[in-house]
Backbone as a chain_set.jsonl record, in Angstrom:
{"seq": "XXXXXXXXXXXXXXXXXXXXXXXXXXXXXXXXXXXXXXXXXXXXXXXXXXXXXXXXXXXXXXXXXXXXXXXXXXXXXXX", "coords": {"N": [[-12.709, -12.423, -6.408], [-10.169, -11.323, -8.672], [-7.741, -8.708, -8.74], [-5.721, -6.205, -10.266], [-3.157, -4.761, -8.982], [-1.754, -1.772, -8.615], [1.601, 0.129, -7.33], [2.814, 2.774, -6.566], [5.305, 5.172, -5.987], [5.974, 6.09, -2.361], [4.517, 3.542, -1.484], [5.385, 1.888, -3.131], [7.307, 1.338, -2.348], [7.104, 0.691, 0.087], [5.463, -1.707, -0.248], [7.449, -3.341, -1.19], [7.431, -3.824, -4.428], [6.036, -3.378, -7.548], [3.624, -3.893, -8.681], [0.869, -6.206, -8.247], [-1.347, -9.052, -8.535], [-4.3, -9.533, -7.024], [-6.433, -11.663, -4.944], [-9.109, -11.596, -3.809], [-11.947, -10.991, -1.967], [-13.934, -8.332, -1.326], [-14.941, -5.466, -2.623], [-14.557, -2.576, -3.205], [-12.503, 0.358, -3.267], [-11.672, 1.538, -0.878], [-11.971, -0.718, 1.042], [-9.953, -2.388, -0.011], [-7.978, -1.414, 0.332], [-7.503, -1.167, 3.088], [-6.991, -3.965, 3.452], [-4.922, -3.973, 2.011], [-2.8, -2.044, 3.684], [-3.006, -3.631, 6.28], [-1.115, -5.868, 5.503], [0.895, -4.758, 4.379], [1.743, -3.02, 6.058], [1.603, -0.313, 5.415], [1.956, 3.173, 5.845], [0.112, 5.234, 5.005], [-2.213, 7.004, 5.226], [-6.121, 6.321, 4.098], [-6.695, 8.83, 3.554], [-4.94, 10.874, 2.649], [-4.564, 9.918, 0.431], [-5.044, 9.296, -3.288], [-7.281, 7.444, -5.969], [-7.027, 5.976, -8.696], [-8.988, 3.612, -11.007], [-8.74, 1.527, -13.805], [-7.443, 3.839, -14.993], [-9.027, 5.839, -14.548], [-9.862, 8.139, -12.21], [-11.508, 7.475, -9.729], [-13.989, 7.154, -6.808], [-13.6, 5.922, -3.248], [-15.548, 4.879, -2.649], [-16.439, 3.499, -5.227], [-17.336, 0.951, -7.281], [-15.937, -2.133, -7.973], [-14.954, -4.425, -10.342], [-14.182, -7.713, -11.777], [-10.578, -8.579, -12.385], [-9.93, -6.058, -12.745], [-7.838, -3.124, -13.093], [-6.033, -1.345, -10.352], [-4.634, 1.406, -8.969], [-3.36, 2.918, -5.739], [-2.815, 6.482, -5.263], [-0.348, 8.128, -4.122], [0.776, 10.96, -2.375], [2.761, 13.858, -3.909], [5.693, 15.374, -4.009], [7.384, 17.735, -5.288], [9.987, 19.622, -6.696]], "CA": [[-12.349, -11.903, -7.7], [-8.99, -10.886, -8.94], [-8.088, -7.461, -9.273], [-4.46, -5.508, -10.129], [-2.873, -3.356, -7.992], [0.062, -0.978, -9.081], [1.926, 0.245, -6.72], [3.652, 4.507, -6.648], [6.216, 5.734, -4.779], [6.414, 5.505, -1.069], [3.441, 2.804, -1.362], [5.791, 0.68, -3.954], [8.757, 1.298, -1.292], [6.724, -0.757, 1.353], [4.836, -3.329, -0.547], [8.166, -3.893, -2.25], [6.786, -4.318, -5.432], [5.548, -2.728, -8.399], [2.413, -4.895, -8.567], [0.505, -7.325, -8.413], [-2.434, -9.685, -8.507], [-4.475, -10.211, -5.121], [-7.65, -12.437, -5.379], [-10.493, -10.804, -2.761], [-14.15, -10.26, -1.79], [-13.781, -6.929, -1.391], [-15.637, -4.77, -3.848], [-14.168, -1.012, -3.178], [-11.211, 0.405, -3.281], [-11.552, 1.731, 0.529], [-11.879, -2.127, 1.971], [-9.089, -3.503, -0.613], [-6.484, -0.606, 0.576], [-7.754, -1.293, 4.245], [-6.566, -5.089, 3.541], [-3.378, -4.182, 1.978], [-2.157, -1.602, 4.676], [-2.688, -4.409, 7.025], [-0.55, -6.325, 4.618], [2.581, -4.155, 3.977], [2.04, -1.884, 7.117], [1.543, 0.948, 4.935], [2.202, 4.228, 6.88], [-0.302, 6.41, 4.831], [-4.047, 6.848, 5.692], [-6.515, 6.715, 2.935], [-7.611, 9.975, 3.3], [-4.008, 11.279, 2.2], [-4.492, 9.034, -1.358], [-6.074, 9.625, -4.013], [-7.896, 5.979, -6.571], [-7.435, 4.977, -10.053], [-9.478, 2.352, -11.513], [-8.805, 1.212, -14.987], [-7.115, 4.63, -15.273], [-9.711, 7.459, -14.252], [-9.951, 8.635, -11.086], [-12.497, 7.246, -8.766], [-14.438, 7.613, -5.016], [-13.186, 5.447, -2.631], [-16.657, 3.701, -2.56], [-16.378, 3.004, -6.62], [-17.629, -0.462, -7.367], [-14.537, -2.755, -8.641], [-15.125, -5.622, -11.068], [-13.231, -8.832, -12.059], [-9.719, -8.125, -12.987], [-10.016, -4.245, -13.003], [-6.608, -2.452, -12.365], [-6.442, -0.183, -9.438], [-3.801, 2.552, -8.318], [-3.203, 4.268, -5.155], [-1.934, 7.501, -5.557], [-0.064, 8.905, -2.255], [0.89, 12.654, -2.35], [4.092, 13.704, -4.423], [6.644, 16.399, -3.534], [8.646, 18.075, -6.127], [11.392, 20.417, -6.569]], "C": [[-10.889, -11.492, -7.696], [-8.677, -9.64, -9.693], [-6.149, -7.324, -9.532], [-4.453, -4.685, -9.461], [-1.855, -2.692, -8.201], [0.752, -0.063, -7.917], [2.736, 1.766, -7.464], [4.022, 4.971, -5.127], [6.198, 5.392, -3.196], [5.203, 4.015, -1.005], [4.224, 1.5, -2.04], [7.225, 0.514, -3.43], [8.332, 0.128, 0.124], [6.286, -2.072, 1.029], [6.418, -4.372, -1.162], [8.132, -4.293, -3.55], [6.322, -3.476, -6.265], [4.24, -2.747, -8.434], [2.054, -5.751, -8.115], [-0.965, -8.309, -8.586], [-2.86, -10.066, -7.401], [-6.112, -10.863, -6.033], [-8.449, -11.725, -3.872], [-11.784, -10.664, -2.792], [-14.211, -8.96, -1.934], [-13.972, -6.189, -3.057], [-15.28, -3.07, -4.224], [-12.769, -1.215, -3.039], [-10.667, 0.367, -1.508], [-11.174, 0.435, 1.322], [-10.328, -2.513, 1.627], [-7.585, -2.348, -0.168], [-6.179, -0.934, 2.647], [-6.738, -2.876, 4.557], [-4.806, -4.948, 3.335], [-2.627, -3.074, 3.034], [-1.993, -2.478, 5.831], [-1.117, -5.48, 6.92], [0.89, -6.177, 5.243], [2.466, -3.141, 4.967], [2.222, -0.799, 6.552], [1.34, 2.226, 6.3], [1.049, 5.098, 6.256], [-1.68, 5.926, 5.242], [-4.694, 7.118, 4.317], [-7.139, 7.946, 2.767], [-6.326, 11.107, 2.954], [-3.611, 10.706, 0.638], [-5.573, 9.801, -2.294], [-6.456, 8.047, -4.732], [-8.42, 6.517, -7.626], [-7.883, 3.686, -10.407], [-9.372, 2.631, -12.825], [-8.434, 3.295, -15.562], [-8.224, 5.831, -14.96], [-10.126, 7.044, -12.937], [-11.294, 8.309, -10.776], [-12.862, 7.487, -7.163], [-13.853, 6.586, -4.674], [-13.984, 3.654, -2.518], [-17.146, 2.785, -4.142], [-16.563, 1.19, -6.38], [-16.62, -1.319, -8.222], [-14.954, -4.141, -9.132], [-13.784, -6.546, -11.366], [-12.337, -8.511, -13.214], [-9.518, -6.476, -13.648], [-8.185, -3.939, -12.478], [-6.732, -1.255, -11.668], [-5.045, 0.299, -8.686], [-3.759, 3.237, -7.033], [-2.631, 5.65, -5.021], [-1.339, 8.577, -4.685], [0.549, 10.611, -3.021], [2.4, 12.6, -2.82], [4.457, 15.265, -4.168], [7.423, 16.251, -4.614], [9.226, 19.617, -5.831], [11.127, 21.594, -7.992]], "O": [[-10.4, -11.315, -6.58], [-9.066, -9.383, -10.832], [-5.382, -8.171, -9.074], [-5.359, -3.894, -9.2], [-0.82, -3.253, -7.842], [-0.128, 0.745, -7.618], [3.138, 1.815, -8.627], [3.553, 5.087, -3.995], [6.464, 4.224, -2.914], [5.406, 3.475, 0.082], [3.936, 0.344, -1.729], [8.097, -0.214, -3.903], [8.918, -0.74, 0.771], [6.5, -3.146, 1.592], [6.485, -5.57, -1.439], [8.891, -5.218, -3.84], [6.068, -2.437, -5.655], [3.616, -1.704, -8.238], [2.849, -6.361, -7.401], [-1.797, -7.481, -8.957], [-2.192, -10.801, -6.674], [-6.622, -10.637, -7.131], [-7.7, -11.477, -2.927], [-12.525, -10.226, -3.673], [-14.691, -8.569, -2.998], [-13.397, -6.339, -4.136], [-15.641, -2.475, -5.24], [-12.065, -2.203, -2.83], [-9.807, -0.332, -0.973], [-10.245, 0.434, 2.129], [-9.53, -2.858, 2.499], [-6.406, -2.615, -0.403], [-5.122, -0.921, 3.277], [-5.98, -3.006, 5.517], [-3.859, -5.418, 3.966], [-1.477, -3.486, 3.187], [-0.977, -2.293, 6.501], [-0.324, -5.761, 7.819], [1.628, -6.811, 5.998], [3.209, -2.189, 4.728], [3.066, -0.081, 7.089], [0.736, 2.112, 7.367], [0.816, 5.993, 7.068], [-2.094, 4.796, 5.502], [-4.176, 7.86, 3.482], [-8.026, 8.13, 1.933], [-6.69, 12.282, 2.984], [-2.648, 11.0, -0.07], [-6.517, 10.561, -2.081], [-5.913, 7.17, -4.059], [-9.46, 7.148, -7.817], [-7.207, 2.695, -10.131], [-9.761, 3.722, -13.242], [-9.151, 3.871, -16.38], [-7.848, 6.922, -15.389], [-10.598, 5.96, -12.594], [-12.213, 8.777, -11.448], [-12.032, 7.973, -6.394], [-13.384, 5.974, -5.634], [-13.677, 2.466, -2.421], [-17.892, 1.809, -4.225], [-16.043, 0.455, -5.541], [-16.623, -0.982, -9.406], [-15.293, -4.975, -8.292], [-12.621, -6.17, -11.217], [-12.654, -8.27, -14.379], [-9.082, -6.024, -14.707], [-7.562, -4.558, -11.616], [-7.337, -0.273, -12.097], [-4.474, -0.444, -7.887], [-4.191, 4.384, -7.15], [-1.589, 5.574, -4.37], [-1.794, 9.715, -4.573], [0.556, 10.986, -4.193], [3.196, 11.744, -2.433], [3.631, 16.178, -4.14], [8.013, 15.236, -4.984], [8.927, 20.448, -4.973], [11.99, 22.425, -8.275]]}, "num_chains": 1, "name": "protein.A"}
């Protein structure tokens, strides 16, 4: 299936990228972040994220359908 993936802050500093479209088996968010840290050598662990699907906040284990858009959301530091 083909899902979106949007990319924030240090997460859209490694993939290089804003977005994009990945095609996958993978049905959770947990597997499909597992694939792309392999990917882009992401430095964060998913237990330092938080997961948007289709804009509201989901578990990790959330069930992801064809062409859903999905967010990771790494930890932000302000001033």
């Amino acid at each position: 299936m083909k899902i979106k993936v949007i990319y924030f802050a240090a997460l859209r500093e490694q993939a290089k990228k804003n977005d994009e479209i990945i095609e996958t088996s993978f049905t959770n968010p947990a597997d499909i972040y597992n694939l792309l840290k392999k990917k882009y050598n992401f430095t964060l662990e998913i237990n330092n994220l938080k997961v948007a699907v289709n804009d509201c906040y989901e578990n990790f284990d959330f069930e992801i359908k064809e062409m859903d858009s999905l967010v990771f959301i790494p930890p932000v530091a302000g001033g």
